[in-house]
mmCIF file of the N, C-alpha and C atoms, coordinates in Angstrom:
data_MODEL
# 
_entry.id   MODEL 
# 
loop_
_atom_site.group_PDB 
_atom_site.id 
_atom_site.type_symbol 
_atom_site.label_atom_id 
_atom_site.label_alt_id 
_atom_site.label_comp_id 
_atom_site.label_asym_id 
_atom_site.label_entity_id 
_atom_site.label_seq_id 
_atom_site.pdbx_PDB_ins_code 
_atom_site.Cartn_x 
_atom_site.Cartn_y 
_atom_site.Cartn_z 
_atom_site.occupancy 
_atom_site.B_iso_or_equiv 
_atom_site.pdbx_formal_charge 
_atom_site.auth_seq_id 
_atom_site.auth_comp_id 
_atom_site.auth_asym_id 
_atom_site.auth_atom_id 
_atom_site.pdbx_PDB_model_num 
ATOM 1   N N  . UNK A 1 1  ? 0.811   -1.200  0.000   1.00 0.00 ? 1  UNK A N  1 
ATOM 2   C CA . UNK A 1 1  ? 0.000   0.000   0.000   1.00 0.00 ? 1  UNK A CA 1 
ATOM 3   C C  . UNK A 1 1  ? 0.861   1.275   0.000   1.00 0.00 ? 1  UNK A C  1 
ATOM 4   N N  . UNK A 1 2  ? 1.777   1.220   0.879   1.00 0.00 ? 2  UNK A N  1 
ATOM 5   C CA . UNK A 1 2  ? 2.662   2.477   0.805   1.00 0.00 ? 2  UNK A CA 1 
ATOM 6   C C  . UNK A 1 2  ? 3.005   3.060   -0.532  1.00 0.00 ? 2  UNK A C  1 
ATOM 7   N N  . UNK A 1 3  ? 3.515   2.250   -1.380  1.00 0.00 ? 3  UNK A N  1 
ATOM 8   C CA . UNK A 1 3  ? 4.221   1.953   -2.874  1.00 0.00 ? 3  UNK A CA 1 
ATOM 9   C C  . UNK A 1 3  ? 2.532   2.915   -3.932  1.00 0.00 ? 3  UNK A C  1 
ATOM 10  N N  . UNK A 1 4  ? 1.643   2.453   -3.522  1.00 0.00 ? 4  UNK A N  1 
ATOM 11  C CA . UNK A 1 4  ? 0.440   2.994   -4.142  1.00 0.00 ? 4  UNK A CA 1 
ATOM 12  C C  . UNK A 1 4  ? 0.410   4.254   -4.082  1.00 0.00 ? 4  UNK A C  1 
ATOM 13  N N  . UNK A 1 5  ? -0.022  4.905   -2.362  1.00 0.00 ? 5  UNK A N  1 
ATOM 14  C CA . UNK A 1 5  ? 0.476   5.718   -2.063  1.00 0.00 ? 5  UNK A CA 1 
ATOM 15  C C  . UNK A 1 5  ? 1.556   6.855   -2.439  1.00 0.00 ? 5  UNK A C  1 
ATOM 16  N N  . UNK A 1 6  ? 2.571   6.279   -2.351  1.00 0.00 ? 6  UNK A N  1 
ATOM 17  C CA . UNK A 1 6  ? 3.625   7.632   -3.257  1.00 0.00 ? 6  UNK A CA 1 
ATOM 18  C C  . UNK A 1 6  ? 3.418   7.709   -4.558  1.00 0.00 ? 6  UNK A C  1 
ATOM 19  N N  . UNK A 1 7  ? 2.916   6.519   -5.432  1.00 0.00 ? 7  UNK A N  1 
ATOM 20  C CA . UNK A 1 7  ? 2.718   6.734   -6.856  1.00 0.00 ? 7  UNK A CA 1 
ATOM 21  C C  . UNK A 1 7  ? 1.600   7.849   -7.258  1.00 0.00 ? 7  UNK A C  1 
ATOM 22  N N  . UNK A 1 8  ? 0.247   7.531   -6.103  1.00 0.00 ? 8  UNK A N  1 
ATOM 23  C CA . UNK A 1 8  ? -0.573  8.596   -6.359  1.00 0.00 ? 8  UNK A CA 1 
ATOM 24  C C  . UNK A 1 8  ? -0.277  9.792   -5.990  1.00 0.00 ? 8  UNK A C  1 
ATOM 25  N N  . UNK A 1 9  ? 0.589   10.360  -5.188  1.00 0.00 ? 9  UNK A N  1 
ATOM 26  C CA . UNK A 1 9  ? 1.214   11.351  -4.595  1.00 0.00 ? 9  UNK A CA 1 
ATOM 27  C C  . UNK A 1 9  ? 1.694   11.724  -5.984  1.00 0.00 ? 9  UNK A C  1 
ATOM 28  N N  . UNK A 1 10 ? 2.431   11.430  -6.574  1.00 0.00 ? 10 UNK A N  1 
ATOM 29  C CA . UNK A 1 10 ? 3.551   11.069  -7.776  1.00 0.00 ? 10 UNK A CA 1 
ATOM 30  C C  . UNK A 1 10 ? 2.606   11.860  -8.790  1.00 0.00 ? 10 UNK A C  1 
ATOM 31  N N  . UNK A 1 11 ? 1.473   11.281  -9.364  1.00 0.00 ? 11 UNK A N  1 
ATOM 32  C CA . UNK A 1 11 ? 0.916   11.623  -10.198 1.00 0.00 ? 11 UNK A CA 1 
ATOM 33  C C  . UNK A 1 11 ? 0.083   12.707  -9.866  1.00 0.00 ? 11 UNK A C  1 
ATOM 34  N N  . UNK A 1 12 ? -0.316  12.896  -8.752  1.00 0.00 ? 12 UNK A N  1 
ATOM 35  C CA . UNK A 1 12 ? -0.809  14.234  -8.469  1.00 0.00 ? 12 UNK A CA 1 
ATOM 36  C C  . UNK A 1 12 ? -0.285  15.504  -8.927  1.00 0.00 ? 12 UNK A C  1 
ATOM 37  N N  . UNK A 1 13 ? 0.915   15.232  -8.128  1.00 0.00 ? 13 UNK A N  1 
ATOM 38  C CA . UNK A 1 13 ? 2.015   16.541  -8.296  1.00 0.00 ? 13 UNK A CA 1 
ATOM 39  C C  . UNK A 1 13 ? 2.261   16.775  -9.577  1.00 0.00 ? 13 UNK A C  1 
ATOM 40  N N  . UNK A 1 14 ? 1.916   15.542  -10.636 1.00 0.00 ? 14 UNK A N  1 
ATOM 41  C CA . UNK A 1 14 ? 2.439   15.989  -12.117 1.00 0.00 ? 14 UNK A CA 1 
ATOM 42  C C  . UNK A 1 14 ? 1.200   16.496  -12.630 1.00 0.00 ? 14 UNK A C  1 
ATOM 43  N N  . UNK A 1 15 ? 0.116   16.350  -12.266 1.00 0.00 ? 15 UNK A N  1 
ATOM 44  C CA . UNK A 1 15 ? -1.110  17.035  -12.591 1.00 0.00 ? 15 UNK A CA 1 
ATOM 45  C C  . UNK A 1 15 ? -1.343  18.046  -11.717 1.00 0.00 ? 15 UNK A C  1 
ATOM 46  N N  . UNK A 1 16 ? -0.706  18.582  -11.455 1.00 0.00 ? 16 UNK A N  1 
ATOM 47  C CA . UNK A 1 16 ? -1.230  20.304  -10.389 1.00 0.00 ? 16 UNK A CA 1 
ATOM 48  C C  . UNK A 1 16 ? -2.527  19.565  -9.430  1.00 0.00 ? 16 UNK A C  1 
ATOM 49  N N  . UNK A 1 17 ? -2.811  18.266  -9.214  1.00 0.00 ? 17 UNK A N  1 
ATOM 50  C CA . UNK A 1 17 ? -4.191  18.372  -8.075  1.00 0.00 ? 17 UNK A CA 1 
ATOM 51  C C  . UNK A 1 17 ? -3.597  17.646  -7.244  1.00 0.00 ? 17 UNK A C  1 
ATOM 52  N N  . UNK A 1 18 ? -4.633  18.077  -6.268  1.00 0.00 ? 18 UNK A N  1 
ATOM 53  C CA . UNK A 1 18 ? -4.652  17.847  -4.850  1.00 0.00 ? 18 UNK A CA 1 
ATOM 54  C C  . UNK A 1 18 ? -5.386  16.426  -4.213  1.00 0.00 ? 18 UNK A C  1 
ATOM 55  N N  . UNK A 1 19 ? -4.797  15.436  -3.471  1.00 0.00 ? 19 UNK A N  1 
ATOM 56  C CA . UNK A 1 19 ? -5.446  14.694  -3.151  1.00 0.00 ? 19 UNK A CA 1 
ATOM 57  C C  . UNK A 1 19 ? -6.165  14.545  -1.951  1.00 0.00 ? 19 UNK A C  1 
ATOM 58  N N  . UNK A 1 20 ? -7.532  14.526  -1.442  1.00 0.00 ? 20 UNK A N  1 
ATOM 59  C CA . UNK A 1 20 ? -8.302  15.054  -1.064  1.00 0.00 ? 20 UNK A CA 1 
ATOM 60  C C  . UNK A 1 20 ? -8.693  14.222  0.126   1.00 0.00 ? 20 UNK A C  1 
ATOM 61  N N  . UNK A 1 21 ? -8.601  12.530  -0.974  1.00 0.00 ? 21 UNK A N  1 
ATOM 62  C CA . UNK A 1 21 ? -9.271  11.980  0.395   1.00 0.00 ? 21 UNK A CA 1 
ATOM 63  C C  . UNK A 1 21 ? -8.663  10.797  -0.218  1.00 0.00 ? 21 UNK A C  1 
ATOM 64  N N  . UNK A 1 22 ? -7.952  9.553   0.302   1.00 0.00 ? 22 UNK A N  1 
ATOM 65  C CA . UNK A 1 22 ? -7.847  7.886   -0.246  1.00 0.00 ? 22 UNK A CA 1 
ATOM 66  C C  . UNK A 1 22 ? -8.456  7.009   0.747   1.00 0.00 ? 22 UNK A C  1 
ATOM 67  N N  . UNK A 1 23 ? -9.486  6.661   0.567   1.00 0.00 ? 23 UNK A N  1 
ATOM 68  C CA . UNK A 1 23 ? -10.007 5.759   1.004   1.00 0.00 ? 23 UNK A CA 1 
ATOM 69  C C  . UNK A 1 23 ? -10.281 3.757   0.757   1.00 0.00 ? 23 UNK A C  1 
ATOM 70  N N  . UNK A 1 24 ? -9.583  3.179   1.348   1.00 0.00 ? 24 UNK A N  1 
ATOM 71  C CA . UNK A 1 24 ? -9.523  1.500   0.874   1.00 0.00 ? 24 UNK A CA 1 
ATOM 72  C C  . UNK A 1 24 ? -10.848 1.188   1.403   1.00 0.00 ? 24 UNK A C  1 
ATOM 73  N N  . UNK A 1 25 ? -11.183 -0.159  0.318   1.00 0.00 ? 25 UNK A N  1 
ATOM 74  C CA . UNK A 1 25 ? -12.134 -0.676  0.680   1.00 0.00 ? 25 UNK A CA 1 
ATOM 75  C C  . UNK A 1 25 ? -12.156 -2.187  0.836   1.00 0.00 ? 25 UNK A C  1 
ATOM 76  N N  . UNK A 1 26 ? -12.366 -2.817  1.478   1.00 0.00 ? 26 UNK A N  1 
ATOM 77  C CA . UNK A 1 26 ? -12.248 -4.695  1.596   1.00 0.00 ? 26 UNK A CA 1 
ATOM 78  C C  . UNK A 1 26 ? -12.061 -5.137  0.751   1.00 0.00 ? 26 UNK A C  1 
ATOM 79  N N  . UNK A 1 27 ? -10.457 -5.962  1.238   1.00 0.00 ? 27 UNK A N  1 
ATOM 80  C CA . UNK A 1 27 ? -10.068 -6.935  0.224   1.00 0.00 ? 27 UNK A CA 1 
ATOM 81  C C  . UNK A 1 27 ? -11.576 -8.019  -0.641  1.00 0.00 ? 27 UNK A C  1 
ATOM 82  N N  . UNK A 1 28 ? -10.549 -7.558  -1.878  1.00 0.00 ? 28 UNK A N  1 
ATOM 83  C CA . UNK A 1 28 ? -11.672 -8.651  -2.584  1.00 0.00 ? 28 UNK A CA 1 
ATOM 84  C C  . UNK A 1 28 ? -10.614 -9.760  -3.673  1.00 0.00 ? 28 UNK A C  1 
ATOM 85  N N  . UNK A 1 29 ? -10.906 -11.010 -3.546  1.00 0.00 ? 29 UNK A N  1 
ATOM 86  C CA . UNK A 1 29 ? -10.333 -12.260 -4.450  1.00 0.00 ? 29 UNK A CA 1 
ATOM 87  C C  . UNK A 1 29 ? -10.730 -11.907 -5.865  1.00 0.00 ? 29 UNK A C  1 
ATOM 88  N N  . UNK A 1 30 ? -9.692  -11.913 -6.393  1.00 0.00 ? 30 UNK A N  1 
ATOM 89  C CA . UNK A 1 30 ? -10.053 -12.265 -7.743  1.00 0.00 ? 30 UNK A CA 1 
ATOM 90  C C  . UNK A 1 30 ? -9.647  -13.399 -7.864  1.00 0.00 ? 30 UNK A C  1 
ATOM 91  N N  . UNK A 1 31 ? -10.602 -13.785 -9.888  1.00 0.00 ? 31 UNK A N  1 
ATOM 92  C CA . UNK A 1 31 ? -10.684 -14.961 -9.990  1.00 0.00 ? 31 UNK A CA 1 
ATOM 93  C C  . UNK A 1 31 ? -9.538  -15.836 -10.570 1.00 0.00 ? 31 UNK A C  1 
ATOM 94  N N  . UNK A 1 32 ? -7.751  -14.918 -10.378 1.00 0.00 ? 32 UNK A N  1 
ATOM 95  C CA . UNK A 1 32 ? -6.967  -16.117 -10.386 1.00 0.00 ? 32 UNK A CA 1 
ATOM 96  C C  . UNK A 1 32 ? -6.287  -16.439 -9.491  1.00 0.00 ? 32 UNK A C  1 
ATOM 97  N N  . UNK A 1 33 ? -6.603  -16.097 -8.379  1.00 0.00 ? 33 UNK A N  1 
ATOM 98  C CA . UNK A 1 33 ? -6.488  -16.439 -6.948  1.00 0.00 ? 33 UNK A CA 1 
ATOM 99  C C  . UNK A 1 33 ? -5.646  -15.317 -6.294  1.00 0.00 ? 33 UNK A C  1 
ATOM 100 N N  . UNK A 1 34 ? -5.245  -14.522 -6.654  1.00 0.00 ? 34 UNK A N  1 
ATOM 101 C CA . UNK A 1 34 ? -4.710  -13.373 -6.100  1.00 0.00 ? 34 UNK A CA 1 
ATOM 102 C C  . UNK A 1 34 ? -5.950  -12.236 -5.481  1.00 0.00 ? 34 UNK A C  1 
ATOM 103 N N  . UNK A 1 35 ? -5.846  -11.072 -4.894  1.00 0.00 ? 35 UNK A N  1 
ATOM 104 C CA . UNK A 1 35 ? -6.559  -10.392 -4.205  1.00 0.00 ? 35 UNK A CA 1 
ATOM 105 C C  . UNK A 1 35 ? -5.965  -8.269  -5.010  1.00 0.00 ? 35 UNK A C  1 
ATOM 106 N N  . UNK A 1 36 ? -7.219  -7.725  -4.570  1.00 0.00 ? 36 UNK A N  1 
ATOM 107 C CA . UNK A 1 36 ? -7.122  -6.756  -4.518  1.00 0.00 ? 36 UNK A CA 1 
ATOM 108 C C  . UNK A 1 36 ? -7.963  -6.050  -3.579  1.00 0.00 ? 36 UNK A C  1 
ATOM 109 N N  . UNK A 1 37 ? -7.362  -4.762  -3.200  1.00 0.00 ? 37 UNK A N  1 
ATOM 110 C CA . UNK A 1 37 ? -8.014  -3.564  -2.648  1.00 0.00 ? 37 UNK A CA 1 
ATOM 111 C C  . UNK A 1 37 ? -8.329  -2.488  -3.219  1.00 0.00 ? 37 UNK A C  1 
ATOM 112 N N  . UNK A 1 38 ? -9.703  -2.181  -3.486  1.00 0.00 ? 38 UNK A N  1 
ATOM 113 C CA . UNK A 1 38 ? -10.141 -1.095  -4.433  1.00 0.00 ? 38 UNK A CA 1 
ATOM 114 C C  . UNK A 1 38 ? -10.041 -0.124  -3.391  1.00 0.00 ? 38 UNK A C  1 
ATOM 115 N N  . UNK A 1 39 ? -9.554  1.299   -4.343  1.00 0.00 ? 39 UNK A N  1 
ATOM 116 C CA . UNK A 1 39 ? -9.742  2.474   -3.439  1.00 0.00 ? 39 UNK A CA 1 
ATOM 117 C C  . UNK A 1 39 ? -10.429 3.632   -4.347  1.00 0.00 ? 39 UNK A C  1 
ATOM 118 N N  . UNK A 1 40 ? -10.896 4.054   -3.164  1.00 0.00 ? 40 UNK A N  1 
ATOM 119 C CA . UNK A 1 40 ? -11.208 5.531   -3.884  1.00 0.00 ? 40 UNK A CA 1 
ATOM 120 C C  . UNK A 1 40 ? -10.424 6.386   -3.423  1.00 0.00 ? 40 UNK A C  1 
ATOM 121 N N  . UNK A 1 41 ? -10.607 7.389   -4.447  1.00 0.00 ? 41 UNK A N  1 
ATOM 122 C CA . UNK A 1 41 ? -9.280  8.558   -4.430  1.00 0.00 ? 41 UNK A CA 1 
ATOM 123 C C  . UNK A 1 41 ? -10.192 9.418   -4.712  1.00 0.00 ? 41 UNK A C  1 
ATOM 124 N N  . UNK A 1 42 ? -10.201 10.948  -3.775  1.00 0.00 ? 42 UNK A N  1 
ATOM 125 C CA . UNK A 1 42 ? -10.981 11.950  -4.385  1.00 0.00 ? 42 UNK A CA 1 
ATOM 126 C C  . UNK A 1 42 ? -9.288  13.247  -4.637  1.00 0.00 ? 42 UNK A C  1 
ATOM 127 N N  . UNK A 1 43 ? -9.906  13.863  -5.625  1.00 0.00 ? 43 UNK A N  1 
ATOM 128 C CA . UNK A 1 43 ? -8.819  14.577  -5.761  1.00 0.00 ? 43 UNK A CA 1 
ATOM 129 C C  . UNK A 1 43 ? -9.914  16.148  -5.967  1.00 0.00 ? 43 UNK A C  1 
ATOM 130 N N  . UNK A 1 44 ? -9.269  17.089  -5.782  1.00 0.00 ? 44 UNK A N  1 
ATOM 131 C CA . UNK A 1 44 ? -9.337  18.507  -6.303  1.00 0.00 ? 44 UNK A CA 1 
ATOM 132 C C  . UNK A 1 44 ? -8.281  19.271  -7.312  1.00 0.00 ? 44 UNK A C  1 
ATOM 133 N N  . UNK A 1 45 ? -8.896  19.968  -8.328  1.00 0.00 ? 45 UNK A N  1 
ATOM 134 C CA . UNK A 1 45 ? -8.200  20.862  -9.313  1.00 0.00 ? 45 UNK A CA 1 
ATOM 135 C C  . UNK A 1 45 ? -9.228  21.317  -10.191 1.00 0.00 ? 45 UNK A C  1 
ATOM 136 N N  . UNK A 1 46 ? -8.887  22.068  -11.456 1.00 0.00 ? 46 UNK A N  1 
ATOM 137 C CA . UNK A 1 46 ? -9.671  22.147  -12.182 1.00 0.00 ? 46 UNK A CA 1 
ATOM 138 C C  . UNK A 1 46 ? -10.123 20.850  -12.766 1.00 0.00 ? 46 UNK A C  1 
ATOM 139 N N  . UNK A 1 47 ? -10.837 21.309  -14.249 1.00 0.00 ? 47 UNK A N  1 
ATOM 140 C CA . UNK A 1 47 ? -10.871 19.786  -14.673 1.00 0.00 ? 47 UNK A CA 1 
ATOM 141 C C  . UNK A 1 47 ? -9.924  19.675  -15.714 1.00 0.00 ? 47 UNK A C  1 
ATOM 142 N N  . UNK A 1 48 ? -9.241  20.486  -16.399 1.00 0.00 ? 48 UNK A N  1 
ATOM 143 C CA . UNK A 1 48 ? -7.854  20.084  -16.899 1.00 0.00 ? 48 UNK A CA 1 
ATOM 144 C C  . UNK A 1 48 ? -6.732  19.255  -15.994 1.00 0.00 ? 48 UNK A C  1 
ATOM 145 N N  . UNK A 1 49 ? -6.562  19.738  -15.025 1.00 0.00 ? 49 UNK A N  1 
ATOM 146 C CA . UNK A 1 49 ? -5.926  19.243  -14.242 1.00 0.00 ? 49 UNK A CA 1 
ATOM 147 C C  . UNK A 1 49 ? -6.236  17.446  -13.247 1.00 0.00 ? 49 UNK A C  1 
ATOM 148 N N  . UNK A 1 50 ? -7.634  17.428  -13.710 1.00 0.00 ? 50 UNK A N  1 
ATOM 149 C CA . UNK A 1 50 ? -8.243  16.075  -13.080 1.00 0.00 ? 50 UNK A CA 1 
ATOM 150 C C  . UNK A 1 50 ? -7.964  15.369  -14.172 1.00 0.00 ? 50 UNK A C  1 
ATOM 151 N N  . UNK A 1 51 ? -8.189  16.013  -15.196 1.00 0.00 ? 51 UNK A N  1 
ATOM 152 C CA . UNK A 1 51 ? -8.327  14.815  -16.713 1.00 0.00 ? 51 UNK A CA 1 
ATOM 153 C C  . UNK A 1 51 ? -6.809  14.563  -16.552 1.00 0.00 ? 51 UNK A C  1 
ATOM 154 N N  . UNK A 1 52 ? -6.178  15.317  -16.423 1.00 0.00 ? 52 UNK A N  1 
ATOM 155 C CA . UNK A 1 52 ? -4.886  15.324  -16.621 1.00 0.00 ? 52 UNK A CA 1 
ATOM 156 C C  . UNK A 1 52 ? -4.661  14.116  -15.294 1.00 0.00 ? 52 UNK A C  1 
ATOM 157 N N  . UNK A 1 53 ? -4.859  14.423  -14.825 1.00 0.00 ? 53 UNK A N  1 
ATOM 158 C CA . UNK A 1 53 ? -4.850  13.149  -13.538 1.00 0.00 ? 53 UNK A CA 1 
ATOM 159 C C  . UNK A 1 53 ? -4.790  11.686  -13.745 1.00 0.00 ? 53 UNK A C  1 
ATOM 160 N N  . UNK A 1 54 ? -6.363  11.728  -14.388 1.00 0.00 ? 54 UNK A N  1 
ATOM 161 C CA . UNK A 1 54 ? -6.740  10.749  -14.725 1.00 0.00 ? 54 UNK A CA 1 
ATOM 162 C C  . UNK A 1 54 ? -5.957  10.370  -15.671 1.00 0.00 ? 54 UNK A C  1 
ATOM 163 N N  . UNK A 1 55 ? -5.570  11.023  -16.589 1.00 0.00 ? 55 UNK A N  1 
ATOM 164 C CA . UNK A 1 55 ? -4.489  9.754   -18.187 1.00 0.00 ? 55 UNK A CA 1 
ATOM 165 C C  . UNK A 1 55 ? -3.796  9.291   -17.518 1.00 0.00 ? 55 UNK A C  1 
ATOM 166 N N  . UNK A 1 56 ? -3.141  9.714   -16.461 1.00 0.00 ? 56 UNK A N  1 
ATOM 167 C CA . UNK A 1 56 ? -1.693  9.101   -15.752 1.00 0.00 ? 56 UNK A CA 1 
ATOM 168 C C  . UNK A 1 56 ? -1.834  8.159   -15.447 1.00 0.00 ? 56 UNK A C  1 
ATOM 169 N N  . UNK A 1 57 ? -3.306  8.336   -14.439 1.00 0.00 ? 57 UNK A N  1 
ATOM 170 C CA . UNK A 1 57 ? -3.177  6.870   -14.055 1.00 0.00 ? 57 UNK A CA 1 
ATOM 171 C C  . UNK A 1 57 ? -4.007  5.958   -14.745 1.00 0.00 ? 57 UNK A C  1 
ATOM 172 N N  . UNK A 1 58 ? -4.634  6.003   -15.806 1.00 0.00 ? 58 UNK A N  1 
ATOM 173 C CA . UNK A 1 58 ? -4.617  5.098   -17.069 1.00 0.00 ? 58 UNK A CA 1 
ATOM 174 C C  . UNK A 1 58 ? -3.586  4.577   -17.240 1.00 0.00 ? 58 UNK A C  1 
ATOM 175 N N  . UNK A 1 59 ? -2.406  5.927   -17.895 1.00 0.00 ? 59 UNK A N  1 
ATOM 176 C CA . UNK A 1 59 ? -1.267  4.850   -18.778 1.00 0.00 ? 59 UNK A CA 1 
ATOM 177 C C  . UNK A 1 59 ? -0.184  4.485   -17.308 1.00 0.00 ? 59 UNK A C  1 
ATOM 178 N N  . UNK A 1 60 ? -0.719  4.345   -15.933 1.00 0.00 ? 60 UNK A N  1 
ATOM 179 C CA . UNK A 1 60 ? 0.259   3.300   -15.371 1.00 0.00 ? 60 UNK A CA 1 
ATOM 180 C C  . UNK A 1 60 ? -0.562  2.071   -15.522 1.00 0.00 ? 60 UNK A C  1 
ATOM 181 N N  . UNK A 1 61 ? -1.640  2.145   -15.293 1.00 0.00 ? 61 UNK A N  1 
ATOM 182 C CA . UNK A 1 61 ? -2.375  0.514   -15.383 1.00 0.00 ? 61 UNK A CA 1 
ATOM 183 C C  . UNK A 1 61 ? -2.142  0.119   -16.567 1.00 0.00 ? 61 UNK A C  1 
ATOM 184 N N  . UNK A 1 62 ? -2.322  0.667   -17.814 1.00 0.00 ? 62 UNK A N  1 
ATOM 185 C CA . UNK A 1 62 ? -1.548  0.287   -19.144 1.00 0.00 ? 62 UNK A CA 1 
ATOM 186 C C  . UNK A 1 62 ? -0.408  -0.511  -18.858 1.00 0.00 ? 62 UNK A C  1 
ATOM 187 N N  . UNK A 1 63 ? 0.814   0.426   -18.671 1.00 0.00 ? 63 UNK A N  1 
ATOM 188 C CA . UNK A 1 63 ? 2.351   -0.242  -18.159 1.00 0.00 ? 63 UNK A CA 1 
ATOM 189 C C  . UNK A 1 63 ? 2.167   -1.887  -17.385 1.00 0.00 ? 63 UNK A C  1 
ATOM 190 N N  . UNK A 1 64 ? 0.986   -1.967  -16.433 1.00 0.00 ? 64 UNK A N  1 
ATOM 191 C CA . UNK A 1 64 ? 1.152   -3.022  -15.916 1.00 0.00 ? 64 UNK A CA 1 
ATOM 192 C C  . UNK A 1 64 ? 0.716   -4.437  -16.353 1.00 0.00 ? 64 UNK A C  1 
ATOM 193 N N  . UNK A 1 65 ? 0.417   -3.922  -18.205 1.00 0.00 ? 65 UNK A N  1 
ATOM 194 C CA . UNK A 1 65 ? 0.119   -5.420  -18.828 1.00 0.00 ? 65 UNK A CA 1 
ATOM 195 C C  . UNK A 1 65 ? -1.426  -5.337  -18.428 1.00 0.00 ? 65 UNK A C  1 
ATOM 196 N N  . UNK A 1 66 ? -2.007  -4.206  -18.587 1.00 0.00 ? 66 UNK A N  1 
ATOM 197 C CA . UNK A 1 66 ? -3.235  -4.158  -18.236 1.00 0.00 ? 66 UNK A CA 1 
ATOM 198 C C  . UNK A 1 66 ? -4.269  -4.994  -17.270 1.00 0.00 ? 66 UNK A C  1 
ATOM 199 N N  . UNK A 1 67 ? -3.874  -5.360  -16.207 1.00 0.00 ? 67 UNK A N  1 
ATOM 200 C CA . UNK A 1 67 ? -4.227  -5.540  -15.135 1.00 0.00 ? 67 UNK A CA 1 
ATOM 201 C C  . UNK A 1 67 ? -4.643  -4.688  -14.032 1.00 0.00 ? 67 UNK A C  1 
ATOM 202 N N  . UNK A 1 68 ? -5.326  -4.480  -13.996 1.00 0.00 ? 68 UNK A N  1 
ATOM 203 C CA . UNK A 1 68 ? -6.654  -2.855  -13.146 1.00 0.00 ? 68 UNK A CA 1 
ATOM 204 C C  . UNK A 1 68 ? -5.490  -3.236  -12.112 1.00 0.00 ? 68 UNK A C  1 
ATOM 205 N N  . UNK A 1 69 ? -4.241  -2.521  -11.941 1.00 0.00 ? 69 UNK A N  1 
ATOM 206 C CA . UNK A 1 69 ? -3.611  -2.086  -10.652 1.00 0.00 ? 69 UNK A CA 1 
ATOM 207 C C  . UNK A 1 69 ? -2.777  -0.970  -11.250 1.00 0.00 ? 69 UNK A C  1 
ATOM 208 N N  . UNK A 1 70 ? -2.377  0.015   -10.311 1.00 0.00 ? 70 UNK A N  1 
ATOM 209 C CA . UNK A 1 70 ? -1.392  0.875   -10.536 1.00 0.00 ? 70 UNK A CA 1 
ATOM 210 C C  . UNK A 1 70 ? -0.136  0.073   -9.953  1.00 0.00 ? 70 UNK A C  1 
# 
C-alpha cells in the first residue's frame, strides 16, 4: 500500500491536483487467486488538471500489462 500511495502522490504533483481523500475498501479475491483492494481517491483541481490526472493513471495501469492495478 505504501508503494500505491507515493505513486498517487507522484501523479498528483504531475497534474497540479490535490489529493483530497484515499479511502480502501475490503479486500476482494479475484478470480486467479490473487486479491485486490479497491480504493477511492478523491482529488481537487480544475478539470484540466483532473483529466490530466486521470491519463496518468490510465497509462500506469496500461504499463502493468493491463491488469486494473497501478
Amino acid at each position: 500500500m505504501p508503494g500505491i500511495l507515493f505513486e498517487l502522490s507522484r501523479l498528483a504533483r504531475r497534474s497540479s491536483v490535490s489529493i483530497a481523500a484515499i479511502q480502501p475498501s475490503p479486500r476482494v479475491a479475484m478470480t486467479d487467486g490473487s486479491s485486490a483492494v479497491p480504493l477511492r481517491v478523491s482529488v481537487e483541481g480544475t478539470w484540466p488538471q483532473v483529466a490530466a490526472f486521470l491519463k496518468l493513471v490510465d497509462h500506469q495501469v496500461r504499463d502493468t500489462g493491463g491488469s486494473r492495478s497501478i
